[in-house]
C-alpha positions as a printed NumPy array, in Angstrom:
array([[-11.346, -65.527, 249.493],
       [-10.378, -63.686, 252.597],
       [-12.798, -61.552, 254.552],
       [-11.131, -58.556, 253.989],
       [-11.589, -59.173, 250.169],
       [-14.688, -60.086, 250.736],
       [-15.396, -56.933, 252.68 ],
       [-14.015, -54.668, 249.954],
       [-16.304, -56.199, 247.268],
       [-19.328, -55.384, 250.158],
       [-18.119, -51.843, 249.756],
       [-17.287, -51.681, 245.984],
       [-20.686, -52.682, 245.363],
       [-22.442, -50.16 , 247.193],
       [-22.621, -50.806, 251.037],
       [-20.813, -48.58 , 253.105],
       [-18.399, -50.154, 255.614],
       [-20.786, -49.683, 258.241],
       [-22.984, -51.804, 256.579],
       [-20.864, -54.157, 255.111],
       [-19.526, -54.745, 258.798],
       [-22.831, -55.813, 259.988],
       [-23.776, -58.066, 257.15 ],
       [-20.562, -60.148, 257.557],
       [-21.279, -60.345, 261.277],
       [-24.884, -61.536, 260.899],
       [-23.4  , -63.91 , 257.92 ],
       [-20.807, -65.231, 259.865],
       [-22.753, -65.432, 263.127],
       [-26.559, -65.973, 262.525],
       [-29.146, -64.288, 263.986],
       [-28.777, -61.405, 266.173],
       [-30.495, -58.831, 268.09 ],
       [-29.354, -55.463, 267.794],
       [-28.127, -55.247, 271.103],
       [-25.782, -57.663, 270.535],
       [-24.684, -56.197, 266.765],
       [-24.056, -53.321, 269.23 ],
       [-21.661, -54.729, 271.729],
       [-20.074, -57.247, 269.746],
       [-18.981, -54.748, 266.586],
       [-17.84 , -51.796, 269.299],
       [-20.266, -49.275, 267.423],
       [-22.928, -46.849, 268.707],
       [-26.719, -47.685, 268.749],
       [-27.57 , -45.353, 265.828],
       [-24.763, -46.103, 263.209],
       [-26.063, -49.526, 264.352],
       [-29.778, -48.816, 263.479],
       [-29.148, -47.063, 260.363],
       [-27.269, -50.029, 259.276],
       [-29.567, -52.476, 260.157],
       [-32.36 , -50.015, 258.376],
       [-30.276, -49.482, 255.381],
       [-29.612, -53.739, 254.772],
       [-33.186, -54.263, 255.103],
       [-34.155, -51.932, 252.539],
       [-31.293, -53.479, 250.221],
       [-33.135, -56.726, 250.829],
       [-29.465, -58.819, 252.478],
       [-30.767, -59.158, 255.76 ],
       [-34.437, -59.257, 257.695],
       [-35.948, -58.705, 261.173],
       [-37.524, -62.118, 262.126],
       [-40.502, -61.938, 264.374],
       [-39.968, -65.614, 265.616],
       [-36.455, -65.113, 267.185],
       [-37.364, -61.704, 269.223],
       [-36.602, -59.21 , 267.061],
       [-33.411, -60.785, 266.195],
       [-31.187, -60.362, 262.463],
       [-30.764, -62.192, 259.987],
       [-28.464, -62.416, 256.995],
       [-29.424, -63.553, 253.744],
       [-27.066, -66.23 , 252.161],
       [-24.148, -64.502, 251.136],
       [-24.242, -65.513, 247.645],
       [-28.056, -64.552, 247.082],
       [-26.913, -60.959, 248.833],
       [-23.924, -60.961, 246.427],
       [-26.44 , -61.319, 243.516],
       [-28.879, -58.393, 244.687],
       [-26.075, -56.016, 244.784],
       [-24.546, -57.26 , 241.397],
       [-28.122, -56.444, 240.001],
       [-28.508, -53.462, 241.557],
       [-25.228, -52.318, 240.135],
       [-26.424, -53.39 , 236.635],
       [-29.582, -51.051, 237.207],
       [-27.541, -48.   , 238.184],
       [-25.137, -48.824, 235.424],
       [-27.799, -48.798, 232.625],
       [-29.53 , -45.948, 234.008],
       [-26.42 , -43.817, 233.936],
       [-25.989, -45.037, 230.04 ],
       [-29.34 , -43.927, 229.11 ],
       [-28.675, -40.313, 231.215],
       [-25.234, -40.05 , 229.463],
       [-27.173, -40.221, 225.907],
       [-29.594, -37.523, 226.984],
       [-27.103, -35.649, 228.715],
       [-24.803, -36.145, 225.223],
       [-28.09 , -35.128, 223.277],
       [-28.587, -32.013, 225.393],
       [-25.351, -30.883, 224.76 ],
       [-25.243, -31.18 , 220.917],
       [-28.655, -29.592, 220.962],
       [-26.92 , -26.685, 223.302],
       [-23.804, -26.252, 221.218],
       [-25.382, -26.169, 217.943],
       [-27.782, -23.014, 218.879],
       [-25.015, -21.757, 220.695],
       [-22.697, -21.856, 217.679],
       [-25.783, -21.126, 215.238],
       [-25.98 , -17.44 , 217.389],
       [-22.63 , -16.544, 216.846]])
């Protein structure tokens, strides 16, 4: 699988490209301070940040204490798997808000009609 494809599927399952960006790098190059994420990717310190804050709360990456406040990736296959799950979860909550959504409408369009 290429990175590009692999990339792609980063972004098709939720991350922006921002994101997706930095996890690949910290994947591909271990653990990194932001500083470096920084210089190395040619971005600015915030989109930098926000990435780094947005990964962490998605669970793919970490801050490790022990190596100076330096990144770190999870394995990309257990990273793959959160995001595959987290997909599901959106998934069947938009199922169970297109049957109330469905309901509301019948409910709507009956009275509706019933008033004409």
């Amino acid at each position: 699988m290429s990175l590009e494809r692999i990339f792609k599927a980063l972004v098709s399952l939720g991350l922006s490209e921002t994101d997706s960006r930095v996890y690949m790098f910290l994947a591909l190059k271990g653990p990194k301070k932001a500083k470096s994420i920084v210089s190395s990717l040619g971005m600015n310190k915030q989109q930098i940040h926000r990435s780094l804050k947005h990964l962490q709360e998605k669970g793919i990456i970490f801050g490790d204490a022990e190596n100076n406040g330096a990144f770190s990736a999870l394995l990309f296959e257990k990273a793959l798997e959160l995001l595959i799950e987290t997909e599901k979860v959106k998934t069947e909550i938009l199922q169970e808000t297109k049957k109330a959504l469905l309901r509301d409408w019948k409910t709507s369009t009956r009275k509706k009609n019933a008033n004409c």
